[in-house]
C-alpha positions in Angstrom: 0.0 0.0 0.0 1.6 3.3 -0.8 0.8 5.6 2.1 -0.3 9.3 0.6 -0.9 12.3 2.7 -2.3 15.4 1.5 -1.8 18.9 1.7 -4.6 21.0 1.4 -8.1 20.2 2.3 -9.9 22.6 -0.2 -12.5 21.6 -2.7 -9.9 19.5 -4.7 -7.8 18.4 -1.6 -11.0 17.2 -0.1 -11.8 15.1 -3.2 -8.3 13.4 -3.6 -8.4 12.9 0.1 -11.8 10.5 -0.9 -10.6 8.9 -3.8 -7.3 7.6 -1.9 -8.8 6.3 0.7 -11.0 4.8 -1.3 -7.8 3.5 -3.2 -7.1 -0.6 -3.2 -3.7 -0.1 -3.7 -3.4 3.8 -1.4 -3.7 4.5 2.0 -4.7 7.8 3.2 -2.2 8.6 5.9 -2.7 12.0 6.9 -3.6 16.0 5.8 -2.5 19.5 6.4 -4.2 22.5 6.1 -3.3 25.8 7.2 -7.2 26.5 7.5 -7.8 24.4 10.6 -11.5 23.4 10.3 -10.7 22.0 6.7 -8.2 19.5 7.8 -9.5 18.8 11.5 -13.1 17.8 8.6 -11.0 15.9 6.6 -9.1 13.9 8.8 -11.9 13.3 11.1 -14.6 12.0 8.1 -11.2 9.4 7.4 -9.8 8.8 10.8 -6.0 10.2 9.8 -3.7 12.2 11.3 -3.9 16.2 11.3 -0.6 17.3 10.9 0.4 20.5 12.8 2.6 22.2 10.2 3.6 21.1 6.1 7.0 20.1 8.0 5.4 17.2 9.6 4.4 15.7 6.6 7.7 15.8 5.0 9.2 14.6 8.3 7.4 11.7 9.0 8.1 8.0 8.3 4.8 6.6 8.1 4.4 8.6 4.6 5.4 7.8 1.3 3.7 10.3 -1.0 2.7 13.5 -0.7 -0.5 15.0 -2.9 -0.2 18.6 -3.0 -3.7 20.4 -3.5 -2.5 23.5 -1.8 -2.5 27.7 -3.2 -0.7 27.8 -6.1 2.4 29.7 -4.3 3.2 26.9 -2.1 4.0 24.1 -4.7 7.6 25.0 -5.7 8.4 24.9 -2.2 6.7 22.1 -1.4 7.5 20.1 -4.3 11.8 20.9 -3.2 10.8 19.7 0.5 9.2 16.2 -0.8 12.2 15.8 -3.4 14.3 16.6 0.0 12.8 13.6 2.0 12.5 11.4 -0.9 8.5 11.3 -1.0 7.2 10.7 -4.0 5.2 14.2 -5.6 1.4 14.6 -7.1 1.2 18.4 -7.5 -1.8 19.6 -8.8 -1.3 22.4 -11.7 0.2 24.6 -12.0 3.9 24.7 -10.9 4.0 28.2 -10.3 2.9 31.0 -12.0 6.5 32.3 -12.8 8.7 30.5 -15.4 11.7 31.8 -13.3 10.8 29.7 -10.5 9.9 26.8 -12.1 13.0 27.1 -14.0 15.0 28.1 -11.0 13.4 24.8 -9.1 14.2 22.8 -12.2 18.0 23.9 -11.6 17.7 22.6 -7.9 16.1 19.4 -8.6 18.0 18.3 -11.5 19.0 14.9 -11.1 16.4 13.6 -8.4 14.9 10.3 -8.6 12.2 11.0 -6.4 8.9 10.9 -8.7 7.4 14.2 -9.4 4.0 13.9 -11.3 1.6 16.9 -12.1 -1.5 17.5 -12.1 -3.0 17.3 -15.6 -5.9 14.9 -14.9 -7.7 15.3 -18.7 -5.4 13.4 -19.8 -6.5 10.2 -17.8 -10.3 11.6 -19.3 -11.7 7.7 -20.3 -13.3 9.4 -23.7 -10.1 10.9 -24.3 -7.8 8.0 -23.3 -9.6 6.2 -26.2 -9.9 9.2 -29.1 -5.9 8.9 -28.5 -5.6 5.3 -29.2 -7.3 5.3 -32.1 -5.2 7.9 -32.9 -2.0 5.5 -32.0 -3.9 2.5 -33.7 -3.8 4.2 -36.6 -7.1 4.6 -37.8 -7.5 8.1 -38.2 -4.4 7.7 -39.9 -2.5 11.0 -39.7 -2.9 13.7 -37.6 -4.0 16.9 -39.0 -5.9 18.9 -36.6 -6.3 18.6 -32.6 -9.6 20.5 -31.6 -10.4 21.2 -28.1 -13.3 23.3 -26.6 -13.0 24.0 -23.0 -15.6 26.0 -21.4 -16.3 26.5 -17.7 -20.0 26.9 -16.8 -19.5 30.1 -14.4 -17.1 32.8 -13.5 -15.1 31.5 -10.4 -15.2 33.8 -7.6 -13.5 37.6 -8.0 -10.6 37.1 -5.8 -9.9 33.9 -7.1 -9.9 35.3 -10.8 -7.9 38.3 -9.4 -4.7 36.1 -8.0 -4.9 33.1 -10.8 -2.2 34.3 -12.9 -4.9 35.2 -16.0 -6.9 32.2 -18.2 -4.1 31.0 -19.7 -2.4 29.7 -16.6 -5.0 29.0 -15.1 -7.5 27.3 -17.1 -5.9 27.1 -20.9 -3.2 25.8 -19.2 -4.8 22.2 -18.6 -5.4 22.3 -22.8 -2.0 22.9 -23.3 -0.7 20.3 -21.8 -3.9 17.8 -23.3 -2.7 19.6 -26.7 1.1 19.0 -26.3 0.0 15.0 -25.7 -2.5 14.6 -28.7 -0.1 16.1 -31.1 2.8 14.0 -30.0 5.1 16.8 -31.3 6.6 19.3 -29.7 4.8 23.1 -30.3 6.9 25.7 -32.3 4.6 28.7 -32.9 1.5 30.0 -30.7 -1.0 32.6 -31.6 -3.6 33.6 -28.9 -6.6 36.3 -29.1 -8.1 37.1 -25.9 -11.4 39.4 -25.8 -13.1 40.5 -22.4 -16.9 39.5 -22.9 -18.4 38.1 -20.1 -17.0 40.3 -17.4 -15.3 43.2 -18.5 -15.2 45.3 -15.8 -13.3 42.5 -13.9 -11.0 41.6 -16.6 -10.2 45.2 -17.2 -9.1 45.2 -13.6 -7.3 42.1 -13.9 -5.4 42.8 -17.5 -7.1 39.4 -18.4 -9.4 37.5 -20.9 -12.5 35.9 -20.2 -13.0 34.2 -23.8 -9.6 33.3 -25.7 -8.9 31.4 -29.0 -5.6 29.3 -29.1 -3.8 28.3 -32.2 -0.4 25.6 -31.8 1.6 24.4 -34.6 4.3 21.6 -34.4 7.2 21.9 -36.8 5.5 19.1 -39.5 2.8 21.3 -39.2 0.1 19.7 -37.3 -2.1 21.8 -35.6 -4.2 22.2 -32.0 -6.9 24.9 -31.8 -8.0 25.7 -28.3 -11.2 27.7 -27.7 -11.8 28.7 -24.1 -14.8 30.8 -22.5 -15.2 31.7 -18.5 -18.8 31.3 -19.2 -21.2 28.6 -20.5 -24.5 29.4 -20.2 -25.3 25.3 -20.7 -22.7 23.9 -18.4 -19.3 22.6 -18.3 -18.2 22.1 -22.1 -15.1 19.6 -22.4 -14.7 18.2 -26.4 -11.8 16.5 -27.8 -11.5 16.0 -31.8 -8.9 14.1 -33.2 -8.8 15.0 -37.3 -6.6 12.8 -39.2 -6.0 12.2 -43.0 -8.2 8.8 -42.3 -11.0 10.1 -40.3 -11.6 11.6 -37.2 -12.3 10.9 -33.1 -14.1 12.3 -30.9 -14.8 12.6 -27.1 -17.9 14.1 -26.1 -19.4 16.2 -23.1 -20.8 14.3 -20.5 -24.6 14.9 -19.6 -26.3 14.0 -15.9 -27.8 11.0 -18.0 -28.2 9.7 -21.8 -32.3 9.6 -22.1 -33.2 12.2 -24.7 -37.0 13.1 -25.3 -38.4 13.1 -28.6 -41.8 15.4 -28.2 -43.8 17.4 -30.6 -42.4 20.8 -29.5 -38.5 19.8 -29.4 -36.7 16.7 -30.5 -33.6 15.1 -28.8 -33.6 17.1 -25.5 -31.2 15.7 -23.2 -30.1 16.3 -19.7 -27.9 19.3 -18.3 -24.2 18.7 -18.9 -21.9 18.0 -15.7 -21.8 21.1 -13.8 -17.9 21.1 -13.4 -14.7 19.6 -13.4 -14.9 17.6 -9.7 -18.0 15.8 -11.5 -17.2 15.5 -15.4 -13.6 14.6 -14.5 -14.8 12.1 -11.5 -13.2 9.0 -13.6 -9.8 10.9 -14.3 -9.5 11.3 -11.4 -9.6 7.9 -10.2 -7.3 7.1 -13.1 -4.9 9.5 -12.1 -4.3 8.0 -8.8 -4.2 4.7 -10.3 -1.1 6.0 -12.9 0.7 8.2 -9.8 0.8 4.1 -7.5 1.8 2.2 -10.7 4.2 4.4 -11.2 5.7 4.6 -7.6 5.6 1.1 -7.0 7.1 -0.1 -10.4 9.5 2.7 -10.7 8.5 3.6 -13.7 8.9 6.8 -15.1 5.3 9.1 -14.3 2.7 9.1 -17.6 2.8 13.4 -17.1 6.3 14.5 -15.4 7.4 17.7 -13.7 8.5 19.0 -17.6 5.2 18.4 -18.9 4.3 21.1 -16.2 7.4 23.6 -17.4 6.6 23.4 -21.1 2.6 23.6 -20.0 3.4 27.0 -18.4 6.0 28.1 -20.7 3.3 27.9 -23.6 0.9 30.3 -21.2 3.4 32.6 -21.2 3.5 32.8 -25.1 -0.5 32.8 -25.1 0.4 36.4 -23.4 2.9 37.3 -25.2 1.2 37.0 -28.5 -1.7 38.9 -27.8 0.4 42.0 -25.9 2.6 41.8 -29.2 0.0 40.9 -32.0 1.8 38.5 -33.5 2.7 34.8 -33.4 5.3 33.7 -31.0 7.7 31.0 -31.9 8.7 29.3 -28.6 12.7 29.5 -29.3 11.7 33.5 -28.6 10.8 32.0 -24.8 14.0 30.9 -23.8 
């Protein structure tokens, strides 16, 4: 059993906290959470320990792996303490908002052994798991076009919009990465537009975009096209399409249920999609878990690594970059 504690008891920390324990191969060993009540909830509902600092967790024997679900801030440091104790790392995304740091941690780090897997559950997405086989099967034949529409079904919260680090680390930043591993190349140019449509005022205040188009090019010329809105009046909408010179696959949104109604006033009406990522992505999830104790007790390297997370963030910071400067960005310009 690989014994996992985990650090923050948020909305996602809470939910990884479930699915581990609820792990046949994981054993939930303990939380942390700077927010008392959260982690005193947590540990009680499990009947682990509530450690009294991060330091504990790091410190202590009886764990293994660490799952970070804490403020964004926090997961460079944390990450270098787990690499420090040899506890294997799940840090949810992103690494940091700077590229400096993450590049600066990189520096510190080089070497390690210890396993140090991120965050980007779509790509454990069932649907999406098989569009990409067929893709590797070969019968789509070759890949063309990646298409991905990701759209959240609400604005988050003001002060969490305020101190993301804008859409595209935040939220493109999870299509990035999806992106980088359909096209199975590496990206050479980005082009980004970003318009302020749902929430202008805020996004004013925030020098941000609430809707933003992404276009990614490989060097053979294969292509990803990323659309993103804050805003989805009809729910969470999550698409994959795989376009290839032998035909094309597709993962679909998923809805509350598959009955449709056929009346006389309105034909195929289905129900609501999944309201948002905790419930659409409820199976990644679980997969994800799955990949991080395979690969810890096999020693095998992790299916979405700590440079996934780099080039993830590094392609953000061209999606900014080419709409301050107008123009496409070829990543070489990113250092």
């Amino acid at each position: 059993m690989l014994r996992i504690s985990v650090l923050g008891c948020g909305r996602i920390g809470r939910m990884h906290a479930d699915n581990i324990a609820a792990h046949p191969r994981a054993e939930l060993v303990g939380v942390f959470d700077v927010y008392a009540p959260s982690a005193e909830e947590v540990s009680g509902k499990h009947g682990v320990i509530n450690f009294n600092a991060a330091e504990d967790v790091f410190a202590s024997s009886d764990v293994d792996a660490v799952l970070i679900a804490t403020p964004t801030p926090t997961h460079v440091n944390f990450i270098e303490m787990g690499v420090n104790a040899g506890k294997a790392i799940l840090c949810e995304k992103p690494i940091d908002l700077s590229t400096q740091r993450v590049n600066e941690l990189k520096e510190r780090i080089d070497g390690t052994d210890v396993p140090i897997m991120l965050g980007f559950v779509r790509r454990f997405d069932p649907g999406h798991a098989v569009a990409r086989q067929a893709l590797l099967d070969g019968e789509i034949g070759e890949l063309h076009q990646v298409v991905i529409t990701s759209r959240d079904p609400g604005m988050s919260p003001d002060a969490y919009v305020e101190s993301s680090g804008g859409i595209f680390r935040d939220m493109t930043i999870h299509d990035l990465d999806l992106a980088r591993f359909m096209l199975g190349e590496e990206v050479t140019t980005v082009t980004a537009h970003g318009a302020r449509l749902v929430d202008p005022a805020l996004m004013e205040k925030c020098d941000d975009f609430d809707t933003a188009v992404v276009t990614l090019v490989t060097a053979s010329g294969k292509q990803a096209i990323i659309t993103n809105s804050r805003k989805a009046v009809y729910g969470y909408d999550q698409r994959v399409e795989l376009f290839g010179s032998g035909g094309m696959a597709i993962s679909e949104n998923h809805s509350e249920n598959r009955m449709t109604k056929h009346l006389a006033a309105a034909t195929n009406v289905s129900a609501p999609l999944k309201h948002f990522f905790i419930e659409r992505y409820s199976a990644a999830f679980n997969a994800e878990i799955d990949h991080f104790v395979d690969a810890v007790e096999t020693g095998a390297d992790v299916p979405v690594g700590f440079e996934d997370g780099r080039l993830a963030l590094l392609l953000a910071d061209a999606c900014f970059k080419s709409i301050a400067e107008a123009r496409t960005i070829r990543i070489n310009e990113m250092g």
